[in-house]
Every structure is written in C-alpha cells, then in structure tokens.
C-alpha positions in Angstrom: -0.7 17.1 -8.7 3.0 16.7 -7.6 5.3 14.2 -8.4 8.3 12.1 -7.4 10.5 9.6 -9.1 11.0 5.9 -8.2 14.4 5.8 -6.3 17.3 5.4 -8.7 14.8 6.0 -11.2 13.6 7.9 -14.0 10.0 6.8 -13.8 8.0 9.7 -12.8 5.1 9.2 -10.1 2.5 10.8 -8.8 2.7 11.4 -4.7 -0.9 10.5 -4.8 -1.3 6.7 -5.9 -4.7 5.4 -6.5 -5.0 2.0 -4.6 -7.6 -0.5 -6.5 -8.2 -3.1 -3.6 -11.9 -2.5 -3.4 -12.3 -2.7 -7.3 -14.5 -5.8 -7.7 -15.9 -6.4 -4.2 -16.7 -3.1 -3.1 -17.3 -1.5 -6.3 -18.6 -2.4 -9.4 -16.1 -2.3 -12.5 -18.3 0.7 -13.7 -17.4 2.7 -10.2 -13.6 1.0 -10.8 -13.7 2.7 -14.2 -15.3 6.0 -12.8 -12.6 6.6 -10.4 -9.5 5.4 -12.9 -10.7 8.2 -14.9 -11.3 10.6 -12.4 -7.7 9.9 -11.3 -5.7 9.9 -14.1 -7.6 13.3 -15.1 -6.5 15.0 -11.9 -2.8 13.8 -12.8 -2.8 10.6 -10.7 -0.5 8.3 -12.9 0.2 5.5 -10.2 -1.8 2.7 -9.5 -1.5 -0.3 -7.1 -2.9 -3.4 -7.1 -2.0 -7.2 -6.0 -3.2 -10.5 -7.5 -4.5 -11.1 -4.1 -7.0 -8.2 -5.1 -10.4 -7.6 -3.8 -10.1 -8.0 -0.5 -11.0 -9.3 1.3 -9.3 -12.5 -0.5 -11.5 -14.9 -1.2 -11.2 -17.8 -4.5 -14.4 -16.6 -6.5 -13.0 -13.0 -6.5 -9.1 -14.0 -7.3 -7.7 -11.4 -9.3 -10.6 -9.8 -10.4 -9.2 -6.6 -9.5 -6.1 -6.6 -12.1 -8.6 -7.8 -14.6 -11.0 -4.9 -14.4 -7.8 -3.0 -14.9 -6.1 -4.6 -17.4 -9.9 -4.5 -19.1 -9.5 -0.4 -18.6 -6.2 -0.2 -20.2 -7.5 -2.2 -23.2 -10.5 0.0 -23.6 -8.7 3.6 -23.1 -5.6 2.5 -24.5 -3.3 4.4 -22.2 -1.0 2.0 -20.6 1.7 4.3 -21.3 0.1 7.0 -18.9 0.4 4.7 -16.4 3.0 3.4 -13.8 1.6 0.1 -12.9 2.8 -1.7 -9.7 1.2 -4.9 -8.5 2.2 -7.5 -6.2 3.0 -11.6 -5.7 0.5 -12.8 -2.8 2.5 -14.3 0.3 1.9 -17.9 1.6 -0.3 -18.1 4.5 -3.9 -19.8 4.8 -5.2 -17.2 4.3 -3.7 -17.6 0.2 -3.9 -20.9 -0.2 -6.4 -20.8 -3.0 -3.6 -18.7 -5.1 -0.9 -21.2 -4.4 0.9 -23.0 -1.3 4.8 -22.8 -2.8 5.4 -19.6 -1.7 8.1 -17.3 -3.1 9.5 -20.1 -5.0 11.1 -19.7 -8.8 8.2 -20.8 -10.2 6.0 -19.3 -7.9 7.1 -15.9 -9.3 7.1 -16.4 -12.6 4.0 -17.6 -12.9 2.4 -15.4 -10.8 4.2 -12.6 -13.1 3.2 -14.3 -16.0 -0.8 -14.2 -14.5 -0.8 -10.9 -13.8 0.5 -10.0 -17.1 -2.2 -11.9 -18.8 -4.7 -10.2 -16.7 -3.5 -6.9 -16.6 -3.3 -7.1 -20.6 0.0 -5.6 -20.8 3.6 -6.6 -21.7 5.2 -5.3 -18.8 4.9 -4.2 -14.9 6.5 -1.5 -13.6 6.8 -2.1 -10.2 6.8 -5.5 -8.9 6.5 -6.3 -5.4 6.5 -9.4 -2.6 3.5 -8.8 -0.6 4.3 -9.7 2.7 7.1 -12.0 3.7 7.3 -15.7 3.7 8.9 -16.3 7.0 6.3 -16.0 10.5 7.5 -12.2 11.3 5.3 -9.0 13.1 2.8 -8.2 10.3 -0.4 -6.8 9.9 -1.2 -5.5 13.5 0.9 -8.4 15.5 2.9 -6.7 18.1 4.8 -8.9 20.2 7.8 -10.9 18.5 8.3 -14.7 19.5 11.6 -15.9 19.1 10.6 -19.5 19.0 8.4 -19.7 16.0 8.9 -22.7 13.7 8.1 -22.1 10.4 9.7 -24.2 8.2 11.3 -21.3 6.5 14.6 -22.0 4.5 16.4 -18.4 4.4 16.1 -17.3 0.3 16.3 -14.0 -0.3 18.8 -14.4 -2.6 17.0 -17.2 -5.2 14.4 -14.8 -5.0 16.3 -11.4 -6.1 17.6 -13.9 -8.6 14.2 -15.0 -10.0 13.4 -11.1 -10.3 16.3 -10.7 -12.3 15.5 -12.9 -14.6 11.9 -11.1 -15.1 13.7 -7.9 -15.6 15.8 -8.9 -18.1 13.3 -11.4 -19.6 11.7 -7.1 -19.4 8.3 -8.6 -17.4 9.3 -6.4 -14.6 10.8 -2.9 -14.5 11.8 -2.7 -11.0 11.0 -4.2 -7.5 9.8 -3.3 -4.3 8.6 -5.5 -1.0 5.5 -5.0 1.4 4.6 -5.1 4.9 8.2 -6.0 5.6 10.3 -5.4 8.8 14.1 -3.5 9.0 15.8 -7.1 9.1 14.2 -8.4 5.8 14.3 -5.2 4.3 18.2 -4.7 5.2 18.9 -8.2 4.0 17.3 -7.3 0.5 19.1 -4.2 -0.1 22.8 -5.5 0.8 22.5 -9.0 -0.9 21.5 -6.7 -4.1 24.7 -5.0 -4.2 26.5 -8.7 -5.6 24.9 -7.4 -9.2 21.0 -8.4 -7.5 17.6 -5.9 -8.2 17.5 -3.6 -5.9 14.5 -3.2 -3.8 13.5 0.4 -4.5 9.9 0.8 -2.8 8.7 -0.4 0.4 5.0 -0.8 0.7 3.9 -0.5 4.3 1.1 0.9 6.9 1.9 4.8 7.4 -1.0 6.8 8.9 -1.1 9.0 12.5 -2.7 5.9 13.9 0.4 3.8 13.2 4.0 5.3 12.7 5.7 2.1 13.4 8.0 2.6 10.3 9.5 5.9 11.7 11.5 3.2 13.9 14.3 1.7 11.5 12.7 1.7 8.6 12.4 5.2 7.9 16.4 5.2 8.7 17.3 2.2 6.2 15.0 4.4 3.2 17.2 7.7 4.2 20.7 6.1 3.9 19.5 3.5 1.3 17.5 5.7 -1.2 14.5 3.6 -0.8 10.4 5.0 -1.0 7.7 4.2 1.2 4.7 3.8 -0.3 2.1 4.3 2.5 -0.8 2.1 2.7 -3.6 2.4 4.8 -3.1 6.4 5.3 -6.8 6.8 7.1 -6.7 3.6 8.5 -9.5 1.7 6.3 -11.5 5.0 7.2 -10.9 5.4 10.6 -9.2 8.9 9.9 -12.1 10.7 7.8 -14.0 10.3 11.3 -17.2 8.5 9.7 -17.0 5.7 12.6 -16.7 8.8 15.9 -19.2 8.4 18.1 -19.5 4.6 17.7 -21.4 5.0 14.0 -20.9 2.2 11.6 -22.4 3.8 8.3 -24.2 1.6 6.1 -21.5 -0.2 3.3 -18.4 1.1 5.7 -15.7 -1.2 5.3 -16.7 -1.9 8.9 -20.0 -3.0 8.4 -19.3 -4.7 5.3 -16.6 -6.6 6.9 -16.5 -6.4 10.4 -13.3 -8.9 11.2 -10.7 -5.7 9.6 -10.9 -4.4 12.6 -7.1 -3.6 12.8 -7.3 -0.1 12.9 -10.8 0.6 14.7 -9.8 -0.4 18.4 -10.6 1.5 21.6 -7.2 3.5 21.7 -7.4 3.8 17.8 -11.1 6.0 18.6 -9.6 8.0 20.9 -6.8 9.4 19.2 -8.7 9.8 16.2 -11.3 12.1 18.3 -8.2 14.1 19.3 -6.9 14.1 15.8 -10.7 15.6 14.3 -10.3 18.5 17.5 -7.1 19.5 15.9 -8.9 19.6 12.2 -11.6 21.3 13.1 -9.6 23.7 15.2 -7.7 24.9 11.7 -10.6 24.6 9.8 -9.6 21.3 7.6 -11.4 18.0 7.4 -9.6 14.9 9.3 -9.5 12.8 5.9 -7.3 16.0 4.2 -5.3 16.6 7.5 -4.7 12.8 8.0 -3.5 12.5 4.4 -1.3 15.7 4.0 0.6 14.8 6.9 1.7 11.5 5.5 2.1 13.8 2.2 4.3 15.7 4.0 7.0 12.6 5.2 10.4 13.0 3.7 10.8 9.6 2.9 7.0 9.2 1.6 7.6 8.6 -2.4 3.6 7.9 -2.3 0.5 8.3 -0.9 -2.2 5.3 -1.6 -5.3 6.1 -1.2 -8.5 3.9 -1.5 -12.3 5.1 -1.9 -15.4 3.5 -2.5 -17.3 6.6 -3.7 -16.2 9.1 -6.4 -16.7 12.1 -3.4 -14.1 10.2 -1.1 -11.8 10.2 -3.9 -12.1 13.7 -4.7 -11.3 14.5 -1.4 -8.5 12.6 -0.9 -6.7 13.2 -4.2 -7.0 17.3 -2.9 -5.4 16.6 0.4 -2.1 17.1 -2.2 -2.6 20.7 -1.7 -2.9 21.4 1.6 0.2 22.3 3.3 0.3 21.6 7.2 2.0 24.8 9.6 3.8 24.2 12.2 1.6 24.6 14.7 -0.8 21.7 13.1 2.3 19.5 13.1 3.1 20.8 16.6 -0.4 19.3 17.6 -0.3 16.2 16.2 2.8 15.3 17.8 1.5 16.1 21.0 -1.4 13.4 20.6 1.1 10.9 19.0 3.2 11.4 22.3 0.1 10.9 24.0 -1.6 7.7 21.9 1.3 6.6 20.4 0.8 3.8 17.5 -2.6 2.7 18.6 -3.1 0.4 15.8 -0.1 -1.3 14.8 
C-alpha cells in the first residue's frame, strides 16, 4: 500500500480508502466484515462512511452502515488502526427522514454526537458536510440557474464555528466538505484563516467519466493544500466494463437500483468502450486502468473505492500498483478530448 498524510496533518492515510456505502443494503454485515478485514490486512487504514449510509437512503436503513462499523471496531478492537471519516447528511427531500434543519448548530452536534454513538468511538477523524445546503450544481446537474430561491441564509461561518467547538469539545479531529463547488469551497478556506477549522479534504466525483474538478477545484487544492478524496472512481461500475454491450448483470448496482443512472448514459457507454480498447491494448483490466489513473492525480490524497464482492475489492485495492506510461496517459487524453465529462 502507499500512503499520504491529511493536508496540514500528521495523520497518515492510505491512497486507497475503502468506501462502506453498500454495507447494510447491498451486503450483509458478514460481507461488510469480510471486506473490513480484507482491507485493513492489505494496509488500507481509511474508511468512509456517512450517516446517510446505505444508499440508497431510505428511513428503515438510516445509519445502519456506521453501526455495522462501529459494531466491527468493538469486536476487533482496532479503532486505533483506523482513520475514520464520516459525514453530516445535507437537507434536501431526499433526507428528510434524518432531519429538516439543515447545517444548523444543533444539527451538527447532534448528528456528531449520533454518529459517535453508533460508530462506538470517542472521536472522528475526519468530519465532513456532505453536500451543501444552498440549491447549487450537484450530483450530475449541469446547467446553473441564477434565479433559484432557496431560502438559504449565507452561514458558512456559524458553521466553521459549530466545528470548532467539536474539535475542541475533541469529537472531531479535522474537517473536510463533499460534492461542493470552487465558490463554497473558496469561501470555506478564506473565512477559516480568522482562527476557523480549516477544510482539509474535499470529497467529490473524480473518475475518466467525469473530470469536472480539474476545472477550479483542482487549482484551489494546489494553492490551498487541500486533498480530494475521489468518489465514484469507476462510476458506480461503469468503468470495470460489466454493463458494455448493454448487459445489466444480475445484483449490479444497476439492476438493483435502476434510478442511479448518473453515470450509465449513452455518451458515458461510449467512452467507456473506448477506455476498455485502450486497457486491453496494454494488457490491463478497465477497473485497474480506471483506478490507477485517478491514483496517479497530483492533488488525489485518496482513492475510495466501493465493492460488493470480496473479488471486486481485491482488484481494486491492486490497481495501487500499477503505474500508467505515458503512452496509456497519452490515450486516455485523446478519448477525454474526444468524450469529454460525459457524466457530470
């Protein structure tokens, strides 16, 4: 395994992090356990989750991911092998079984104070804001309407403030955000500098289907020392090539749950085709050259994968040593050129 550290940090992370969004839906706590182990014995030492966990989101499942973890902790007692980041759920309808008050003071702290209890530990290590509060391009919307009407109060700074108070109640370790754009992310990072938490990690979409966050945000984690964390880095399967030729395998996040269809459209397909030529043409599978190239990113301080099978796993946690040429990269800009973003 390789590792990184947190920006401005001394916490030491894997540059393979093991998302948990399926744990409890899609797998059993059994598989859940299963791949926990596998990970952290291959040197994985990051895991992600979110109180909003399994997805999809629905009230019988709430949480039930951070509770098979926290239960997995318990059992193994290891919470000090691992750096544990998990996330407040945004307001939207789609949440409003978790709570309608959005990033409010109380909202955070109790949502902290939940996911503690769950999780079965003392303290987080990375807290984030999982997508923003105000109506903004998130989550495959492309066009930007300037005459939304949202009822949003501006806040960042009450909430930087409420984080504060977790870190040095020592809830929270550090903070990051998710799924956010250059203008809340820049509005973060300069109101933290009046003696605020800083905003180390950025948790967005990064894959060869959608490198949206090469434009400004890649710029504001150079010149700001901030980490993406990349989510989605086969685009919910997409990249291993399981769904080329119009298949839909049986228990495929697809067929399971056809409406996530943000990274499976017509123009998605077709680079992905063009993507498993240029795999096959150096003798690599499209899941290991898909995930070695977001690897590979500069401003990348992890990769989070997802599986729903232990052999999906395996594979993905060894795309961390393959090393893309030159040529390979040469290729895949030529598509991207070509296809550029298809799923947003």
């Amino acid at each position: 395994m390789k590792y990184s550290y947190l920006p401005s940090t001394e916490i030491k992370v894997s540059k393979i992090c093991l998302g948990t969004m399926t744990f409890g839906n899609q797998n059993s706590e059994h598989e859940a356990y299963e791949q926990m182990d596998y990970a952290l014995d291959k040197g994985v030492n990051f895991f992600d989750t979110a109180e909003l966990y399994p997805v999809p989101a629905t009230p019988q499942l709430y949480a039930d991911t951070e509770k098979i973890i926290g239960k997995w902790m318990k059992e193994r007692k290891n919470r000090d092998q691992i750096v544990l980041a998990t996330k407040i759920a945004g307001p939207g309808d789609y949440t409003k079984h978790i709570r309608t008050t959005g990033f409010s003071k109380n909202s955070i702290i109790s949502a902290v104070d939940g996911s503690l209890k769950r999780l079965k530990t003392d303290y987080i290590d990375l807290y984030q804001l999982h997508w923003p509060e105000r109506v903004t391009n998130t989550f495959g919307k492309r066009g930007f309407n300037a005459s939304f009407d949202d009822n949003w109060k501006e806040n960042f700074q009450s909430v930087l403030e409420s984080l504060k108070t977790l870190i040095l109640a020592g809830k929270i370790r550090t903070i990051g955000l998710s799924n956010e754009n250059p203008w809340g992310f820049m509005k973060y990072l300069e109101l933290s500098k009046n003696n605020l938490p800083k905003t180390i990690t950025i948790q967005n979409p990064y894959s060869l289907l959608n490198r949206l966050f090469e434009v400004g945000n890649a710029e504001i984690c150079a010149r700001e020392n901030v980490g993406l964390l990349a989510y989605s880095p086969l685009g919910f399967g997409v990249l291993s090539g399981k769904y080329l030729g119009g298949k839909i395998p049986k228990d495929s996040r697809l067929s399971l749950f056809p409406n996530l269809s943000r990274f499976s459209g017509e123009n998605s397909m077709r680079a992905t085709e063009f993507y498993n030529e240029i795999a096959k043409k150096y003798e690599m599978s499209l899941t290991q050259m898909s995930l070695s190239f977001v690897n590979s990113r500069s401003f990348v301080t992890s990769n989070i994968i997802g599986a729903s099978k232990l052999s999906q796993l395996k594979e993905n946690i060894e795309s961390i040593n393959i090393d893309l040429s030159e040529d390979v990269l040469s290729e895949i800009e030529k598509v991207h050129n070509m296809i550029p973003n298809p799923a947003p």
